[in-house]
TIPAGU-965532 format. One record per residue: x, y, z of N, C-alpha, C, CB in turn; residue in three letters. Coordinates in pm, 1 decimal. Glycine has a CB too. Layout:
BEGIN
{n.X = X | n.Y = Y | n.Z = Z | ca.X = X | ca.Y = Y | ca.Z = Z | c.X = X | c.Y = Y | c.Z = Z | cb.X = X | cb.Y = Y | cb.Z = Z | type = ALA}
...
This chain:
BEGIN
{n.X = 105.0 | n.Y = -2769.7 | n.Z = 523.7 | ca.X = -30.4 | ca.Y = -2817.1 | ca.Z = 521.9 | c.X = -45.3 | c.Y = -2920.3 | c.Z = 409.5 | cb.X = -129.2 | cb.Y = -2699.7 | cb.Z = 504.3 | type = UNK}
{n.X = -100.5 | n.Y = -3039.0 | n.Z = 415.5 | ca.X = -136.7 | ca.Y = -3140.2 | ca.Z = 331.5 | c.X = -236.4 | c.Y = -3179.6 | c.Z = 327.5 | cb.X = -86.4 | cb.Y = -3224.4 | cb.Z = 336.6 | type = UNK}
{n.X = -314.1 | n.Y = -3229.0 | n.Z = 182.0 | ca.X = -461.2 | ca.Y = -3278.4 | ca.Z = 172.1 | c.X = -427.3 | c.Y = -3395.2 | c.Z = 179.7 | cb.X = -554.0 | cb.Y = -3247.8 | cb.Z = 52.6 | type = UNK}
{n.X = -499.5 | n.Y = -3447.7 | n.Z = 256.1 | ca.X = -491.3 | ca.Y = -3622.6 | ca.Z = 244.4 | c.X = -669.3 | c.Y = -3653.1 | c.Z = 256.1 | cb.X = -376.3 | cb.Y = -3717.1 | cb.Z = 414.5 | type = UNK}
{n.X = -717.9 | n.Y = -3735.2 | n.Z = 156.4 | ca.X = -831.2 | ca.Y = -3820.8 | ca.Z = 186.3 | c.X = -943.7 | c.Y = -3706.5 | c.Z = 203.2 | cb.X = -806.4 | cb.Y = -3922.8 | cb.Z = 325.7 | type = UNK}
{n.X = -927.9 | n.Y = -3549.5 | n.Z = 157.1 | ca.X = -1031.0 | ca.Y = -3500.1 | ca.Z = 175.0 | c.X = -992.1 | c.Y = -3406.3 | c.Z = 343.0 | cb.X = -1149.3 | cb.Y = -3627.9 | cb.Z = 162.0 | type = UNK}
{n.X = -900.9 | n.Y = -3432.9 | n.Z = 397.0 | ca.X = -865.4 | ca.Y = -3397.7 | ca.Z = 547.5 | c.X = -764.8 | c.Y = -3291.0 | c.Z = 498.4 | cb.X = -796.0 | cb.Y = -3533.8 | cb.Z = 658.1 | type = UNK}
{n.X = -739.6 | n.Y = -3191.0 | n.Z = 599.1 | ca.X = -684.0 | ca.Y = -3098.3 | ca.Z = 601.4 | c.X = -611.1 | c.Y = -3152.1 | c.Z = 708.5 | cb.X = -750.3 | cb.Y = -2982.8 | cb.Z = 601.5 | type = UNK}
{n.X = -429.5 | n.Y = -3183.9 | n.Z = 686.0 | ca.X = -360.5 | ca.Y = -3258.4 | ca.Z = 753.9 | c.X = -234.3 | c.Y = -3160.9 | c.Z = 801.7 | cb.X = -330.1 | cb.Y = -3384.1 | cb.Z = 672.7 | type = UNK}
{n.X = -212.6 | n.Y = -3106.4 | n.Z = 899.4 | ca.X = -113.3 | ca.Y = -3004.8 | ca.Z = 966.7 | c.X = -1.0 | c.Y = -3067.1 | c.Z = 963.0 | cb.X = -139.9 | cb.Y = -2959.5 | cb.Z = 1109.5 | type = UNK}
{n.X = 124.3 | n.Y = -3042.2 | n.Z = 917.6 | ca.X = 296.5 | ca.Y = -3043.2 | ca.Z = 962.7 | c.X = 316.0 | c.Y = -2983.5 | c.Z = 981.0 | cb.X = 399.5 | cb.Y = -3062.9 | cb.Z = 918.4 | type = UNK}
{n.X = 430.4 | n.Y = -2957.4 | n.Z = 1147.0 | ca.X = 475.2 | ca.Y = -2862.8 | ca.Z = 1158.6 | c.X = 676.0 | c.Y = -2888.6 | c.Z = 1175.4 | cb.X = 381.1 | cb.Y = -2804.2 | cb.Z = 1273.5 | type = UNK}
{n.X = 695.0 | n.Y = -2772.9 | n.Z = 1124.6 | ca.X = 852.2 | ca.Y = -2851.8 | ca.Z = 1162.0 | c.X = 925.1 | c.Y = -2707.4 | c.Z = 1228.5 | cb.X = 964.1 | cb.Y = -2929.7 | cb.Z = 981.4 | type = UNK}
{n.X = 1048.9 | n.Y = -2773.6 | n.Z = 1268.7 | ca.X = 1130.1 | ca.Y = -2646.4 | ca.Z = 1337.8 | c.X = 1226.5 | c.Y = -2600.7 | c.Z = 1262.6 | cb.X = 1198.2 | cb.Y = -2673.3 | cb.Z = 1467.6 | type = UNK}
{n.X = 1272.2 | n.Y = -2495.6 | n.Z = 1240.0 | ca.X = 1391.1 | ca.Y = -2460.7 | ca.Z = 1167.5 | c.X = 1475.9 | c.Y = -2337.3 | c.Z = 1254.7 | cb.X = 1343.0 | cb.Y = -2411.4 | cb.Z = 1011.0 | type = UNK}
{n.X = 1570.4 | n.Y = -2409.3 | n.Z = 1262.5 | ca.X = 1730.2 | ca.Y = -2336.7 | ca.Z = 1346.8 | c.X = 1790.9 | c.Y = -2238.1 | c.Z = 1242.9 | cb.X = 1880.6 | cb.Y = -2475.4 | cb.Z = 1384.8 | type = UNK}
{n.X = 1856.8 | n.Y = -2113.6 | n.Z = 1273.5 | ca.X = 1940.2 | ca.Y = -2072.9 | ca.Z = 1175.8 | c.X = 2013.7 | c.Y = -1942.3 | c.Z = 1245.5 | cb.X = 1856.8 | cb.Y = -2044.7 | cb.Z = 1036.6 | type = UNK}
{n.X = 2095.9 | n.Y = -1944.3 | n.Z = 1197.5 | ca.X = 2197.5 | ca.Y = -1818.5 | ca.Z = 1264.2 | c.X = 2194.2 | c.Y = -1717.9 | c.Z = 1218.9 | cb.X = 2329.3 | cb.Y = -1827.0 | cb.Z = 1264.5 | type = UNK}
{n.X = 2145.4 | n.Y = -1606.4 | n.Z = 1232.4 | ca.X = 2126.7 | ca.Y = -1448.8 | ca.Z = 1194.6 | c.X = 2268.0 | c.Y = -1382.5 | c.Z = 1258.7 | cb.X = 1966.3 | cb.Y = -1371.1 | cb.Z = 1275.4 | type = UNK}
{n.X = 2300.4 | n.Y = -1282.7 | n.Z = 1145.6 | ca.X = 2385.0 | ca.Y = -1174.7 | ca.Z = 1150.8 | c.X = 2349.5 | c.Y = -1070.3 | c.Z = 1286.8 | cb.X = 2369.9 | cb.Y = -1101.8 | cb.Z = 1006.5 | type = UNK}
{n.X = 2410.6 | n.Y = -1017.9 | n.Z = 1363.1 | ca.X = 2362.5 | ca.Y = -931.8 | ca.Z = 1491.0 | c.X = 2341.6 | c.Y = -794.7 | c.Z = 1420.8 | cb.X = 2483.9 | cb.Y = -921.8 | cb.Z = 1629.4 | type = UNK}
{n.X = 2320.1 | n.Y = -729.5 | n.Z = 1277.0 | ca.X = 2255.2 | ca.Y = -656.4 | ca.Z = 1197.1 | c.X = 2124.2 | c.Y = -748.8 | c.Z = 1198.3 | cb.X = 2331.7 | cb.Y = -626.5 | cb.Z = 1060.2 | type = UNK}
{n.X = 2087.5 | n.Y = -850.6 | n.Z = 1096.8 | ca.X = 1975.5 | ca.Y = -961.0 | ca.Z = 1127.9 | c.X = 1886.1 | c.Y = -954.7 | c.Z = 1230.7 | cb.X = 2027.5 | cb.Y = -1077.9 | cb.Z = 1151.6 | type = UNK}
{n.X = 1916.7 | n.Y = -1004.1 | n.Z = 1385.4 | ca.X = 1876.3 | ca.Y = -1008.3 | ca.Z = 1468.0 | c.X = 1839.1 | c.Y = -889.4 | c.Z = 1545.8 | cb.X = 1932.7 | cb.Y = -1075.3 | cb.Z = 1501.8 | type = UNK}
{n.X = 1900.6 | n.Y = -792.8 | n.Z = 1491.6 | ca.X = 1845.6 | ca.Y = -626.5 | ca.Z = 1555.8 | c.X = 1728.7 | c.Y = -560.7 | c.Z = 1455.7 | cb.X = 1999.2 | cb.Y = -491.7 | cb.Z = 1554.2 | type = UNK}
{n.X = 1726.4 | n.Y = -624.2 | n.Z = 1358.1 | ca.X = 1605.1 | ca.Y = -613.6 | ca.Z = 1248.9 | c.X = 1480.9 | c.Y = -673.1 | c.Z = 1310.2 | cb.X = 1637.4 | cb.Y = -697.8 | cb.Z = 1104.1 | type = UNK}
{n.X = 1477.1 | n.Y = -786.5 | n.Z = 1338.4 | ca.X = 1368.7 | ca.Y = -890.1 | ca.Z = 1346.9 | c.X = 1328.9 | c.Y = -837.5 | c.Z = 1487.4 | cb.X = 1415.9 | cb.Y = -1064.3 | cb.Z = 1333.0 | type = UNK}
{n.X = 1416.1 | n.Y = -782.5 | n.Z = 1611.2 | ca.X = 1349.2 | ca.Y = -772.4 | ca.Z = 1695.8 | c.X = 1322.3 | c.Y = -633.9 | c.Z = 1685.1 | cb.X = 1394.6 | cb.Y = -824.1 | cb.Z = 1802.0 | type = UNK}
{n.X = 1334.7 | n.Y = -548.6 | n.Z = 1574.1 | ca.X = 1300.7 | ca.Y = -385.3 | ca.Z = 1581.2 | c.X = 1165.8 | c.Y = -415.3 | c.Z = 1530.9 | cb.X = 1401.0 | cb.Y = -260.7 | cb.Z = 1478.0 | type = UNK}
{n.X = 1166.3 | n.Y = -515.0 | n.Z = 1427.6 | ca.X = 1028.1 | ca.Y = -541.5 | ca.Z = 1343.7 | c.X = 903.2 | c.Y = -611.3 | c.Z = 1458.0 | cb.X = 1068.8 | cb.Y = -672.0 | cb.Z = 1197.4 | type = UNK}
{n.X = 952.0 | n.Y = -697.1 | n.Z = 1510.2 | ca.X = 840.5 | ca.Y = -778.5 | ca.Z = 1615.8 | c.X = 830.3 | c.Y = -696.1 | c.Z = 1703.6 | cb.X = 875.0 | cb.Y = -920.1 | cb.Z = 1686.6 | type = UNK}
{n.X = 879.9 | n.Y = -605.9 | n.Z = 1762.8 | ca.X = 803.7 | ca.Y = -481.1 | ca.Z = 1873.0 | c.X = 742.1 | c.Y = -385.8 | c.Z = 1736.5 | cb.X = 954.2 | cb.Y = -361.7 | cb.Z = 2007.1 | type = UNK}
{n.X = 772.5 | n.Y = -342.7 | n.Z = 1662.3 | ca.X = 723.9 | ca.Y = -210.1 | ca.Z = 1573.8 | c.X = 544.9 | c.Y = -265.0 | c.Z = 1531.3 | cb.X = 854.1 | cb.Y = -185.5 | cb.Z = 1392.7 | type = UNK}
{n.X = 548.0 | n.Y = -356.4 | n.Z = 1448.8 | ca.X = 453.9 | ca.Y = -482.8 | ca.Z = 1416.6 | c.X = 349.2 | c.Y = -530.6 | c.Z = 1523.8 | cb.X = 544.9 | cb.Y = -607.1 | cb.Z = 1391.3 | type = UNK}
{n.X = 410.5 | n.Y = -522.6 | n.Z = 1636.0 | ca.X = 311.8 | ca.Y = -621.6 | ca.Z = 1720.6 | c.X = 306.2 | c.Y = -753.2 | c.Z = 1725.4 | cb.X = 196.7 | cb.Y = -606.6 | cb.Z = 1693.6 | type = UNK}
{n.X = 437.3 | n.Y = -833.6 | n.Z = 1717.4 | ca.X = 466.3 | ca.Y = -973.6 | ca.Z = 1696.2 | c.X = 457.8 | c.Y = -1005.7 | c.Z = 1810.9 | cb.X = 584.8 | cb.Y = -1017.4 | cb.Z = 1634.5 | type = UNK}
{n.X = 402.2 | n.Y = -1149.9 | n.Z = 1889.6 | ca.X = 404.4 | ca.Y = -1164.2 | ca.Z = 2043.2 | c.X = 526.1 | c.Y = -1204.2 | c.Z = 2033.8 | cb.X = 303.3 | cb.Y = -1259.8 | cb.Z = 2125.8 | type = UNK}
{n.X = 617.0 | n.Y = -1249.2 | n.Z = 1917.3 | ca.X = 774.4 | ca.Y = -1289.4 | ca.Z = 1955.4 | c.X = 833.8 | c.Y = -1322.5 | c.Z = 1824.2 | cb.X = 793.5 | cb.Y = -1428.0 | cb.Z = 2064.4 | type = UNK}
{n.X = 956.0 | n.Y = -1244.6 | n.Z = 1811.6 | ca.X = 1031.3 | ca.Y = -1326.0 | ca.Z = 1733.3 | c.X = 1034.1 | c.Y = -1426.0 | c.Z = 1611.6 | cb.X = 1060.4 | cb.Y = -1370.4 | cb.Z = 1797.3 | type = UNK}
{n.X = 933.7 | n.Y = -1512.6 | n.Z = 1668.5 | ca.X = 923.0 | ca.Y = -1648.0 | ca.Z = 1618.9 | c.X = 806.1 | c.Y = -1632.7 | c.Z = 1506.3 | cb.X = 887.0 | cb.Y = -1760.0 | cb.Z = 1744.9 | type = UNK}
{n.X = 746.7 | n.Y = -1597.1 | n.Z = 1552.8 | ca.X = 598.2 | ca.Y = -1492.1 | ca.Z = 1484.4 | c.X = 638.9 | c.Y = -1472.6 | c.Z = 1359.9 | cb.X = 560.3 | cb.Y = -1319.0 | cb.Z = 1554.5 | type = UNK}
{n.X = 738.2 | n.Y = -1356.3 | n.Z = 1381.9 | ca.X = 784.0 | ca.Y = -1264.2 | ca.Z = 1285.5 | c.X = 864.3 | c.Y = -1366.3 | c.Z = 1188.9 | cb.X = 875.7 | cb.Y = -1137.2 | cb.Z = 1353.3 | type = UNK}
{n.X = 885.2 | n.Y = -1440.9 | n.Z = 1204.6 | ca.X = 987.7 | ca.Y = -1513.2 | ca.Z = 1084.7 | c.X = 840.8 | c.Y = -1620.5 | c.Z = 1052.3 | cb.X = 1186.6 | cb.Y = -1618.1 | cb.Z = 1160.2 | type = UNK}
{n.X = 790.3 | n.Y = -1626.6 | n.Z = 1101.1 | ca.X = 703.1 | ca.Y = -1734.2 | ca.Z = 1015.1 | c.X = 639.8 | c.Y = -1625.2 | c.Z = 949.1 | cb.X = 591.8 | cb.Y = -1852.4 | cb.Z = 1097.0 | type = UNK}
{n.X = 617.2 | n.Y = -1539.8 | n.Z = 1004.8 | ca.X = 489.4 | ca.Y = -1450.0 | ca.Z = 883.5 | c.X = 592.0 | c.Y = -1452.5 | c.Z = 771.3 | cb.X = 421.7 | cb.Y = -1241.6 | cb.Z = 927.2 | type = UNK}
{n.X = 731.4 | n.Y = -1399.5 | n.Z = 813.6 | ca.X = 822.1 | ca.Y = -1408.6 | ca.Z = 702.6 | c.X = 836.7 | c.Y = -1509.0 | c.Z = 634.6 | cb.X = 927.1 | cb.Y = -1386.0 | cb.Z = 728.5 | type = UNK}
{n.X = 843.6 | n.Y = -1585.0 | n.Z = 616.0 | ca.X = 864.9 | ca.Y = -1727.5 | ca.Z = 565.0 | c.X = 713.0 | c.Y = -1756.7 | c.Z = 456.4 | cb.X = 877.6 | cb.Y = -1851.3 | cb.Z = 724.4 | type = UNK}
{n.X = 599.2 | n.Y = -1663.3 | n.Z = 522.7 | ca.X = 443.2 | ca.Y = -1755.2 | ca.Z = 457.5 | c.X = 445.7 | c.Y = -1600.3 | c.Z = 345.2 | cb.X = 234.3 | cb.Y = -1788.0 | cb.Z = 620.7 | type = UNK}
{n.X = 509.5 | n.Y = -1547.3 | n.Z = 389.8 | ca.X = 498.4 | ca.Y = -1445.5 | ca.Z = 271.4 | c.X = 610.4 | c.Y = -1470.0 | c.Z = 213.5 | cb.X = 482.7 | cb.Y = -1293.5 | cb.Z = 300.3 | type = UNK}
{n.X = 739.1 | n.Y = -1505.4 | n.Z = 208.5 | ca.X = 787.3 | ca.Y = -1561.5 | ca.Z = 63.8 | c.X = 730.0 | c.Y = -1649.9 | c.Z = 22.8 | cb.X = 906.9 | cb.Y = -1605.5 | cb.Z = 47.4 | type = UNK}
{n.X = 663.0 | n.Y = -1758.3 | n.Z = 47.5 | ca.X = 618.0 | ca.Y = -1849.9 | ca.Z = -13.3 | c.X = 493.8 | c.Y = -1819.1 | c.Z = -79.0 | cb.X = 613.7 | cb.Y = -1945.2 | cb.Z = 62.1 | type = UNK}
{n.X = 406.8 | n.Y = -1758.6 | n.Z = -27.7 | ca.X = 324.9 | ca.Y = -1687.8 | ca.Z = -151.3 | c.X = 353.1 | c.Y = -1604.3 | c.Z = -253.6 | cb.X = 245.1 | cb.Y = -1623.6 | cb.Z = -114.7 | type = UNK}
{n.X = 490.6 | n.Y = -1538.1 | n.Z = -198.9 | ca.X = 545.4 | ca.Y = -1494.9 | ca.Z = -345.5 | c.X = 590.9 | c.Y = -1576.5 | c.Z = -457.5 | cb.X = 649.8 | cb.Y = -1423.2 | cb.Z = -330.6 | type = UNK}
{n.X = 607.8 | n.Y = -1674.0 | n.Z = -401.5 | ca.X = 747.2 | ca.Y = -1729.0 | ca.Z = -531.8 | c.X = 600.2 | c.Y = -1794.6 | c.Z = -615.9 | cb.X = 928.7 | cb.Y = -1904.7 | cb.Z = -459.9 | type = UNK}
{n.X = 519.4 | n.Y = -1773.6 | n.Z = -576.4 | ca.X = 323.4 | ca.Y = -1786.1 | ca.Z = -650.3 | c.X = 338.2 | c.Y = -1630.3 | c.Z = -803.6 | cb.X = 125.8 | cb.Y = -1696.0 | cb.Z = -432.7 | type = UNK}
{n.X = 404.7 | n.Y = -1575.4 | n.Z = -753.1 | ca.X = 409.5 | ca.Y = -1482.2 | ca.Z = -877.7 | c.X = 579.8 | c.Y = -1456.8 | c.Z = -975.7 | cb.X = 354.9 | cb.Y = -1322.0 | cb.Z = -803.8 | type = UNK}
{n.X = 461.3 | n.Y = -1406.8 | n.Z = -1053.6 | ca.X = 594.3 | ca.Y = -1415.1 | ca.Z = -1186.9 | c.X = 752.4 | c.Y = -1341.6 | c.Z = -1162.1 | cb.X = 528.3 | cb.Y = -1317.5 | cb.Z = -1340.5 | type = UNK}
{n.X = 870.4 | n.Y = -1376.5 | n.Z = -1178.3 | ca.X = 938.1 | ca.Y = -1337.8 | ca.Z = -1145.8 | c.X = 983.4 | c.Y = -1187.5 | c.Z = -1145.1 | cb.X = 980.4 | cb.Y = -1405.4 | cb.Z = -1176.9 | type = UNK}
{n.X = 939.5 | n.Y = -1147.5 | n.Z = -1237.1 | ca.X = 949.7 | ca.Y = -955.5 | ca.Z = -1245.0 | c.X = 883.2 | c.Y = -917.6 | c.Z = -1133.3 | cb.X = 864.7 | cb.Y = -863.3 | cb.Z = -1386.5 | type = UNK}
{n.X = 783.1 | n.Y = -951.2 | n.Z = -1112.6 | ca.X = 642.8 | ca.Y = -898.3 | ca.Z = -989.7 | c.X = 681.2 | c.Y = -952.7 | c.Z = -840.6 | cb.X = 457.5 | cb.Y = -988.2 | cb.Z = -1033.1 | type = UNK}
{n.X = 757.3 | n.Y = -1085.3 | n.Z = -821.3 | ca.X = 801.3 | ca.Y = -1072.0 | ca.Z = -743.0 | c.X = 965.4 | c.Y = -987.7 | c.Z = -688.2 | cb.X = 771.8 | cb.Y = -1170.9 | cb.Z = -737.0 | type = UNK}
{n.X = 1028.7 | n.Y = -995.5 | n.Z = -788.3 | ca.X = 1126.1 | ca.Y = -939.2 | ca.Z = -751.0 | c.X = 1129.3 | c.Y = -771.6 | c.Z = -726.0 | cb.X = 1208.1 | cb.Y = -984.4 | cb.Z = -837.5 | type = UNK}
{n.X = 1039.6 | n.Y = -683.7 | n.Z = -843.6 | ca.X = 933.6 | ca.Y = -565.3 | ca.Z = -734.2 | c.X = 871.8 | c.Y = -571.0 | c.Z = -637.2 | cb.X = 836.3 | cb.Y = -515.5 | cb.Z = -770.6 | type = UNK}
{n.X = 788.1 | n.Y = -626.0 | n.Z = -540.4 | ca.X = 778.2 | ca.Y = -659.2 | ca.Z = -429.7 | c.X = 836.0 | c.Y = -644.0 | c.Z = -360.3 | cb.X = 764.6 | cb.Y = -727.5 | cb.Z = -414.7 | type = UNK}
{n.X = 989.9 | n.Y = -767.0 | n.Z = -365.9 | ca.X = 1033.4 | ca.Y = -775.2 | ca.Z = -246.2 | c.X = 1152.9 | c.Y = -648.7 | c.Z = -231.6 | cb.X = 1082.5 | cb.Y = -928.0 | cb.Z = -223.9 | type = UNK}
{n.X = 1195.3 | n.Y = -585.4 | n.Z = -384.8 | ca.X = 1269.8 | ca.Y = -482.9 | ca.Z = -327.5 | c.X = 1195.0 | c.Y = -361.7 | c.Z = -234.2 | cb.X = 1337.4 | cb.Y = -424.8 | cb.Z = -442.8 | type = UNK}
{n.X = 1083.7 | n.Y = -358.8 | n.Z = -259.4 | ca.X = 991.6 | ca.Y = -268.3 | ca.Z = -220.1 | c.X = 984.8 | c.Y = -291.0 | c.Z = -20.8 | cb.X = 832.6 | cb.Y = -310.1 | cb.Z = -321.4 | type = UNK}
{n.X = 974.7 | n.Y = -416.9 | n.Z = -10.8 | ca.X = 938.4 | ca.Y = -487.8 | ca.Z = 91.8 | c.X = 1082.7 | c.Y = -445.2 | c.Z = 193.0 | cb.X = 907.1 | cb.Y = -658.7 | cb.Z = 44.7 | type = UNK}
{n.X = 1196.9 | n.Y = -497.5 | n.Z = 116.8 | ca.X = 1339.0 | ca.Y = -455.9 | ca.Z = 171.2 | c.X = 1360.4 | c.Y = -298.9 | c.Z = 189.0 | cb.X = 1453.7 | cb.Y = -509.2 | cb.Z = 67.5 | type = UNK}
{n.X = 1289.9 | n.Y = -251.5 | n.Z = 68.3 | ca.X = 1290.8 | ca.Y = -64.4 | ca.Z = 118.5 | c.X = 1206.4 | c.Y = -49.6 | c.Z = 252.2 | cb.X = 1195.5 | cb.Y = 59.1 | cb.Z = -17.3 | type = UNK}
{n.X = 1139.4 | n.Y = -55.0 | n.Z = 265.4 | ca.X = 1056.5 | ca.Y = -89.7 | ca.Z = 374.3 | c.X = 1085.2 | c.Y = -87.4 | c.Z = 556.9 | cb.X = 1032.3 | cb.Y = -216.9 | cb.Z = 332.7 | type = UNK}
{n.X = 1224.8 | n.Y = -226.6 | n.Z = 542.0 | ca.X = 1236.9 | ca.Y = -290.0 | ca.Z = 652.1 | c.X = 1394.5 | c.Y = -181.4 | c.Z = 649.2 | cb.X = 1227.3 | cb.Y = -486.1 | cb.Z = 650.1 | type = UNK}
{n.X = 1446.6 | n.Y = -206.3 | n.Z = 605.0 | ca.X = 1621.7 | ca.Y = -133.8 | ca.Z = 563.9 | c.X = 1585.8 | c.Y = -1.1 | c.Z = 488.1 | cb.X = 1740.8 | cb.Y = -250.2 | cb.Z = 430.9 | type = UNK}
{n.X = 1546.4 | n.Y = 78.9 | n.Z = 532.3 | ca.X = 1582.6 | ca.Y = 215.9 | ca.Z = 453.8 | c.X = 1715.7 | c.Y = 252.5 | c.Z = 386.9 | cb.X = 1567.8 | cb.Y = 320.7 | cb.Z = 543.9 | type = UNK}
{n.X = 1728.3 | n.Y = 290.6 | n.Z = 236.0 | ca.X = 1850.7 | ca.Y = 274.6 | ca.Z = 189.0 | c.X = 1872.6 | c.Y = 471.2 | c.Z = 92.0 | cb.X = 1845.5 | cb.Y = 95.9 | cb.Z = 72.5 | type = UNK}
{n.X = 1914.8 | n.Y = 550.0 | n.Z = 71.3 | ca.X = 1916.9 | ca.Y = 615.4 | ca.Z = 12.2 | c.X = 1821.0 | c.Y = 620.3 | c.Z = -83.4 | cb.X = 2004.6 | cb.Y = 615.6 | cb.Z = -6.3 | type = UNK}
{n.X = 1806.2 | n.Y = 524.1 | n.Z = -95.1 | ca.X = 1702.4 | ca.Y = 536.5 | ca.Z = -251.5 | c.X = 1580.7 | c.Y = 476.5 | c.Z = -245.7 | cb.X = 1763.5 | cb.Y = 461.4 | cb.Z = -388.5 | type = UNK}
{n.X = 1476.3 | n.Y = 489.0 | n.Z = -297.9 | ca.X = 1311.8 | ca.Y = 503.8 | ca.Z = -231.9 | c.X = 1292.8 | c.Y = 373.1 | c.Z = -328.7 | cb.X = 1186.8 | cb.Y = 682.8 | cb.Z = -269.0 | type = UNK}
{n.X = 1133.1 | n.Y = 333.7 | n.Z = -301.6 | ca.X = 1114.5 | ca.Y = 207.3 | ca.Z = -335.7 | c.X = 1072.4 | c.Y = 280.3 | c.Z = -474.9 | cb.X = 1009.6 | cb.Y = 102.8 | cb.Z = -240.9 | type = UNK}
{n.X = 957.5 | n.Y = 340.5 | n.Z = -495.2 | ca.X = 941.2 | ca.Y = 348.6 | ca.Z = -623.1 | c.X = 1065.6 | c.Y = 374.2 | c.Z = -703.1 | cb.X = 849.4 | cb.Y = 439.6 | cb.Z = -644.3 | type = UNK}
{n.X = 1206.0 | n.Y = 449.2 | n.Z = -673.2 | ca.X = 1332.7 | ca.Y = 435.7 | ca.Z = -740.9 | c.X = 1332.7 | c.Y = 322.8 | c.Z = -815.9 | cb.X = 1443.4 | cb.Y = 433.7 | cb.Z = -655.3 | type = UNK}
{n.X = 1390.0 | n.Y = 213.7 | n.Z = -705.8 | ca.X = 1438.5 | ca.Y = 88.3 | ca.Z = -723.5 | c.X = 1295.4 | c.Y = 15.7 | c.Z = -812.9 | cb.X = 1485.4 | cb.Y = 16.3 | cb.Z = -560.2 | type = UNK}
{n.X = 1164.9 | n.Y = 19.3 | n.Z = -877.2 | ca.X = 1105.4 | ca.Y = -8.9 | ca.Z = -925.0 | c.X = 1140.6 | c.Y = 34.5 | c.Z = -1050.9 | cb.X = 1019.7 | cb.Y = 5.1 | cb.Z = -874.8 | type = UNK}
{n.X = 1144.0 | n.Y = 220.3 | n.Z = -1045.0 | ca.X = 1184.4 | ca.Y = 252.7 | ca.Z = -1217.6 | c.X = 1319.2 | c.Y = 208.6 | c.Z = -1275.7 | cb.X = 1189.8 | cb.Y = 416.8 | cb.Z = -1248.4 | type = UNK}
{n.X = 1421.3 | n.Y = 206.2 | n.Z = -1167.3 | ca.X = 1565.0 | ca.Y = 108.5 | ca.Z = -1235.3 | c.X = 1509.1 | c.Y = -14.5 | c.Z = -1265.5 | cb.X = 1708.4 | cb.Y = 72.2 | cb.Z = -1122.8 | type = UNK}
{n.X = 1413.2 | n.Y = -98.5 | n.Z = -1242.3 | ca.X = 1388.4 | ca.Y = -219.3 | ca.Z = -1247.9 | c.X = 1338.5 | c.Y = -196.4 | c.Z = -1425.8 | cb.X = 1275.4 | cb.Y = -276.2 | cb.Z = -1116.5 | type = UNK}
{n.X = 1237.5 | n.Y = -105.7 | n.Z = -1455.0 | ca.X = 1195.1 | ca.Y = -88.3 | ca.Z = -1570.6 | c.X = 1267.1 | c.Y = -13.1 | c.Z = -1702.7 | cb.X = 1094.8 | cb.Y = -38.0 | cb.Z = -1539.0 | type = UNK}
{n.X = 1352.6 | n.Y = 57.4 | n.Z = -1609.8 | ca.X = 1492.0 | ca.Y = 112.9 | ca.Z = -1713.1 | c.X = 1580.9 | c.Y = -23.1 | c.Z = -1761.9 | cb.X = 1620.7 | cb.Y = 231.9 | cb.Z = -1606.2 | type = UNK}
{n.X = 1605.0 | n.Y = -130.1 | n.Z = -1653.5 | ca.X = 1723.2 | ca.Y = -270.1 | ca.Z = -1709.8 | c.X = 1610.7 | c.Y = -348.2 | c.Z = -1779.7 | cb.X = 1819.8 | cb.Y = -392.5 | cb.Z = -1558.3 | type = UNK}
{n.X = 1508.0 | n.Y = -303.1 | n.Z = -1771.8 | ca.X = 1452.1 | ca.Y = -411.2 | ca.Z = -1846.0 | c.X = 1423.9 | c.Y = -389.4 | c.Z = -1999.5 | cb.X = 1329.5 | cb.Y = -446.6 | cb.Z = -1780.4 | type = UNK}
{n.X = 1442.5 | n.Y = -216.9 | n.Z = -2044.7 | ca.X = 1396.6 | ca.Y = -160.1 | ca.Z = -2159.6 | c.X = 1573.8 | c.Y = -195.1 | c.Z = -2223.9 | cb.X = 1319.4 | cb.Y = 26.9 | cb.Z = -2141.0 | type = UNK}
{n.X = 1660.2 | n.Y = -222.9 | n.Z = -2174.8 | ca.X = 1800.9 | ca.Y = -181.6 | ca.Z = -2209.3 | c.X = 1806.8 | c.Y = -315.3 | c.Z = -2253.8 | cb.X = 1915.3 | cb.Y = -121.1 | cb.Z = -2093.8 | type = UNK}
C-alpha cells in the first residue's frame, strides 16, 4: 500500500516459492482448520502478520512468534516453556 498525493494507492505483486511437503501439509491443515477460502489466503495473512511484527521490539517479537510456532507445530515443550527459557538466556 502507498500514499501518494493524499490517495491511498494499491500494489499488488505475486510471489512463487517452494514449500517443504512437511510445509505444504501445514498450510493446508491450517487453511481448512482456520477457515481460509484457500491456501493463498493463508500465506498472505501470514506474510501481513510478520510484517506487523517486525513493528515490535526484538525480544517481543521473537516471544510471539515462538509462541505462534507452538501453536501451528506442537513440540514437546509448551509455549509459556519456551517464553521462560527466553527469560532464563536473557538473565544469564
Amino acid at each position: 500500500m502507498l500514499v501518494y498525493s493524499g490517495k491511498l494507492v494499491t500494489k499488488s505483486i505475486s510471489v512463487a516459492t517452494k514449500l517443504t511437503k512437511k510445509e505444504a501439509e501445514l498450510i493446508e491443515k491450517i487453511s481448512k482448520e482456520y477457515g481460509f477460502m484457500n491456501k493463498s489466503e493463508a500465506v498472505r495473512s501470514a506474510i501481513r502478520l510478520y510484517i506487523n511484527l517486525l513493528s515490535l521490539p526484538s525480544r517481543d517479537r521473537l516471544r510471539v512468534l515462538q509462541i505462534i510456532n507452538e501453536l501451528i507445530a506442537p513440540s514437546g515443550v509448551t509455549s509459556s516453556e519456551l517464553v521462560e527459557q527466553m527469560h532464563t538466556e536473557e538473565d544469564t
